[in-house]
C-alpha positions in Angstrom: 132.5 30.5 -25.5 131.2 33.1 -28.0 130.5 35.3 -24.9 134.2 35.7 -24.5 134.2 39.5 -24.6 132.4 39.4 -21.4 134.9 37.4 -19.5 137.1 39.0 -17.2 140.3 39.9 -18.8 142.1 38.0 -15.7 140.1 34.8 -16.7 140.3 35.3 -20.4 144.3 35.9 -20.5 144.3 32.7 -18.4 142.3 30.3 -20.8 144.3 31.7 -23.7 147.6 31.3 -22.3 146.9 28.0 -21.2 145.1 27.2 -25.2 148.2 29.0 -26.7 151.1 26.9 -24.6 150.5 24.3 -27.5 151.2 26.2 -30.2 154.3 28.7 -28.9 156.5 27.5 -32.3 159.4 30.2 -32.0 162.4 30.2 -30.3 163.5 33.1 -28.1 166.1 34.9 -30.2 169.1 36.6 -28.2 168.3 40.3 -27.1 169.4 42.7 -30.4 167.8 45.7 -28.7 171.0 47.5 -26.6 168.8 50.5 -25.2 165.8 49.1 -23.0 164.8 51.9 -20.8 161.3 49.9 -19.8 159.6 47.4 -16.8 160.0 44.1 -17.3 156.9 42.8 -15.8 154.6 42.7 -18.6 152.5 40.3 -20.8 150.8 41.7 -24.1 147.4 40.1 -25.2 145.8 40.8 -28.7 142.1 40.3 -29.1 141.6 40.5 -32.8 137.4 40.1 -32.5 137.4 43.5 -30.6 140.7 44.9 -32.1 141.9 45.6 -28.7 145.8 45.4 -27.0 145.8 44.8 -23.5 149.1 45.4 -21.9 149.1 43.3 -18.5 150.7 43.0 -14.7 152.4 39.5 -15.1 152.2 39.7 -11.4 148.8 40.7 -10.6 146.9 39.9 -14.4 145.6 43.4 -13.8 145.4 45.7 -17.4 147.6 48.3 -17.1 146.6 50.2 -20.5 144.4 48.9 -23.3 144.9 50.3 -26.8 142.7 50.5 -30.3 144.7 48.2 -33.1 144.3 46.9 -36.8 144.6 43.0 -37.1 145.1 41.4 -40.4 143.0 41.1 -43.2 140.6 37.3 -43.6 143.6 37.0 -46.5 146.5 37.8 -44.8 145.3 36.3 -40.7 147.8 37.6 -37.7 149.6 34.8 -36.3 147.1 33.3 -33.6 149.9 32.0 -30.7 151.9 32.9 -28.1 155.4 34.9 -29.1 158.3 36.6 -27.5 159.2 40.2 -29.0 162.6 39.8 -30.2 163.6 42.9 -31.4 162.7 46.5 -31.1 163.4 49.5 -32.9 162.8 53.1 -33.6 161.8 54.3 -36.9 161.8 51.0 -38.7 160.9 51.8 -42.4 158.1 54.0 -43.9 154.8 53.3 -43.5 155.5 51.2 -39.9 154.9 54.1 -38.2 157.5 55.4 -35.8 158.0 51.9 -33.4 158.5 48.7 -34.4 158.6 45.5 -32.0 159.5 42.4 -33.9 157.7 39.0 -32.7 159.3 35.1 -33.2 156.9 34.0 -35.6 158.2 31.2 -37.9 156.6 31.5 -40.9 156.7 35.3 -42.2 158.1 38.9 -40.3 155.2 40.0 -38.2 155.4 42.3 -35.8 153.5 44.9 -33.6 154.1 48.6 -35.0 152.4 51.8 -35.4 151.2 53.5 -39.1 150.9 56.4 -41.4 147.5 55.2 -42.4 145.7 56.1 -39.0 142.6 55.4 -40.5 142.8 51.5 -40.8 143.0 51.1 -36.4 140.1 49.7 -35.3 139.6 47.1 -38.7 141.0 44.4 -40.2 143.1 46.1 -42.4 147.0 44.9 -42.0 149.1 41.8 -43.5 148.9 40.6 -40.7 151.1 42.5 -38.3 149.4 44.4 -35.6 149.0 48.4 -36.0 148.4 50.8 -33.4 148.8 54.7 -33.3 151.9 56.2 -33.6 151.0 57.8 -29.9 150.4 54.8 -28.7 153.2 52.2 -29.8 155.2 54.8 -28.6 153.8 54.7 -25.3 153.9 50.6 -25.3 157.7 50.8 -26.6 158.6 52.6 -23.6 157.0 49.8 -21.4 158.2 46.2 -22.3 161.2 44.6 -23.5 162.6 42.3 -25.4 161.5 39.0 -24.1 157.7 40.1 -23.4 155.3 37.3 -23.9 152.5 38.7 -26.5 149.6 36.2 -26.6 147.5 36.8 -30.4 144.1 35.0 -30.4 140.4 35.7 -32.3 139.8 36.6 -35.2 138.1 35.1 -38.3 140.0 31.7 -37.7 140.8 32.0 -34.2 140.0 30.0 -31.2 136.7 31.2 -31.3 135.8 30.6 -35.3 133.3 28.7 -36.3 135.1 28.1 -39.1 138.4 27.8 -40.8 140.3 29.0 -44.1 140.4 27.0 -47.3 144.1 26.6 -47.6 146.6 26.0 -51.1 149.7 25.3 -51.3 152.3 28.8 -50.1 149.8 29.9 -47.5 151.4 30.7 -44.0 149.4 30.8 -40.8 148.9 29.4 -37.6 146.0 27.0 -38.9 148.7 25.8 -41.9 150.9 24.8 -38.4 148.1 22.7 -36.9 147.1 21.2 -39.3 150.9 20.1 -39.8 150.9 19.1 -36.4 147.8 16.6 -37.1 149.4 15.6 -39.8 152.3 14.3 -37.8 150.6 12.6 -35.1 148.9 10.5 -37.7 152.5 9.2 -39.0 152.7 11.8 -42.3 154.2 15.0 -42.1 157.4 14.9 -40.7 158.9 18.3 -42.0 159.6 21.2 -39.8 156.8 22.6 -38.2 157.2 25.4 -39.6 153.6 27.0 -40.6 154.4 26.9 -44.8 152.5 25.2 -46.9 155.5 23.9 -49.0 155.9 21.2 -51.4 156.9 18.4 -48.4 153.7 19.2 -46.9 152.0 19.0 -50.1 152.8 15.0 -50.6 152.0 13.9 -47.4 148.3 16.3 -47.6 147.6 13.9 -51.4 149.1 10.6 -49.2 146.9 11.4 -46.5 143.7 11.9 -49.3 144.5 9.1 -50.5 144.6 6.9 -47.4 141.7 7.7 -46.4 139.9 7.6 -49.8 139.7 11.5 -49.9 139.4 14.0 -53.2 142.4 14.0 -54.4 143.6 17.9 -54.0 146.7 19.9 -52.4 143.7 22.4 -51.1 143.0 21.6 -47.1 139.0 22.4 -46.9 136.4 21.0 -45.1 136.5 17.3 -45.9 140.5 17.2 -44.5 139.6 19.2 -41.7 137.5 16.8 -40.5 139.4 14.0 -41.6 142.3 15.3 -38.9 139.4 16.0 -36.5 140.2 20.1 -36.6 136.4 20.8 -35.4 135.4 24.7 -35.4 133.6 26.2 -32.8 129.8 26.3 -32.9 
């Protein structure tokens, strides 16, 4: 699967959607845009590895347009999932560029906009919205609507790492989600799934240590990961 760049971009949307299905966390929020001048017919996939935005017939899985982007920093990840755009708006605050298209991510306000720092497209650069030229976020505003589908995946703890973060208590991510979600199928966590690393999640990572005569540590590193049987790719 490291060969994914090669894939078909039919065949790759398809194994990521079907992947992502599992981890689509947010709810679809009620339309707040009031002037959507654009085709409905859309889905938006993010590949962080090659920093590219493909912009997709739902109908047909043909790329319309692909665009350059800058992904989040290893620090500060983009959310890896499967969202909704939720909002959309014009001039959204400085430094955001001159779009802004809010996505349902649970854990943080992430969203797809351009940038006054043109420089940073094509890196890893962000915290961990996605940024795109000013041109062109103004091209893909025009296009989709509130409701588009916008699949996020790669990256240095994507589906395709071969390895995942060290994570403390406060961090927020799509990895913090899972491993809240392992956590609850083995009987501990039973807190929102929410993607926070907060203090409820904190006693049920040391009663889970403890159980299974772990270090005892709020960090989630190697030796939990494969305690919960999160395996990276190879």
């Amino acid at each position: 699967m490291k060969n994914h760049r090669f894939l078909p971009i039919t065949i790759l949307l398809t194994l990521v959607l079907i992947f992502f299905t599992n981890i689509n966390v947010g709810a679809l929020n009620p339309e707040v845009s009031s002037n959507i001048e654009n085709n409905t017919n859309h889905n938006i996939l993010v590949d962080l590895n090659d920093l590219k935005m493909f912009l997709i017939d739902k109908d047909t899985n043909e790329v319309i347009k692909s665009y350059p982007i800058a992904g989040g920093k290893p620090s500060t990840p983009s959310p890896i999932g499967t969202w909704t755009i939720i909002g959309k708006e014009a001039d959204w605050g400085k430094g955001f560029g001159s779009r802004w298209m809010a996505l349902n991510v649970p854990w943080g306000k992430y969203g797809i906009h351009g940038t006054n720092k043109p420089l940073t497209i094509g890196g890893a650069e962000s915290l961990g919205c996605i940024r795109m030229f000013n041109k062109d976020v103004e091209d893909l505003y025009k296009r989709v609507r509130v409701g588009t589908t916008v699949v996020i995946y790669g990256g240095p703890y994507g589906l395709y790492s071969n390895h995942f973060r060290n994570l403390i208590p406060g961090d927020r991510g799509a990895d913090v989600w899972e491993v809240q979600r392992r956590l609850r199928d083995k009987g501990y966590y039973l807190g929102k799934l929410d993607g926070v690393y907060g203090d409820g999640m904190k006693a049920q990572v040391i009663r889970f240590r403890k159980d299974n005569k772990l270090t005892l540590t709020h960090n989630i590193d190697k030796e939990l990961y494969e305690k919960l049987e999160m395996n990276a790719f190879e």
